[in-house]
C-alpha positions, 0 to 999 in steps of 0.5 A, spaced: 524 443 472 527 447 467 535 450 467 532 457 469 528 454 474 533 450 477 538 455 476 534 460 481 538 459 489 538 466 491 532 470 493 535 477 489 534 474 482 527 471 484 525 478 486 528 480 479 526 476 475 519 477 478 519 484 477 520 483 469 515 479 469 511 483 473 513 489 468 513 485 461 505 483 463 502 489 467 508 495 464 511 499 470 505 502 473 501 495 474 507 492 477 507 498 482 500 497 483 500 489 484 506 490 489 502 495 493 497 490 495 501 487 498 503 493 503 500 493 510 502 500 512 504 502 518 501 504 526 495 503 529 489 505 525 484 504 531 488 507 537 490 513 532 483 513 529 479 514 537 485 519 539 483 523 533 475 522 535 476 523 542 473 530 544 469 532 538 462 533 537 457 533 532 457 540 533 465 542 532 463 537 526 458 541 523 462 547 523 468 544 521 465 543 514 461 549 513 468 552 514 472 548 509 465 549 504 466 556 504 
């Protein structure tokens, strides 16, 4: 192991120099963008999916989208 990685002991410099490392070899938005994979989001997308489905029909469907066509 080399001096830096034996030196490294808190999780705050790892997170530090993994951000630099990140931005050095992808710039700031690739490192944004590879740190975003990593995000689960939040909530419970099928309860809140069935919740927001339940009671429409094909027909209020149709109308919708003929609504926001015109």
């Amino acid at each position: 192991m080399d001096k830096v990685n034996s030196a490294i002991r808190d999780l705050g410099t790892i997170r530090r120099m993994g951000i630099e490392a990140l931005i050095e070899k992808l710039g700031p938005i690739g490192m944004v963008e590879f740190i975003r994979q990593f995000d689960s989001g939040y909530g419970d997308y099928t309860r809140e999916r069935q919740e927001w489905l339940d009671g429409l029909d094909i027909e209020t469907i149709v109308k919708q989208a003929e609504a926001k066509r015109n």
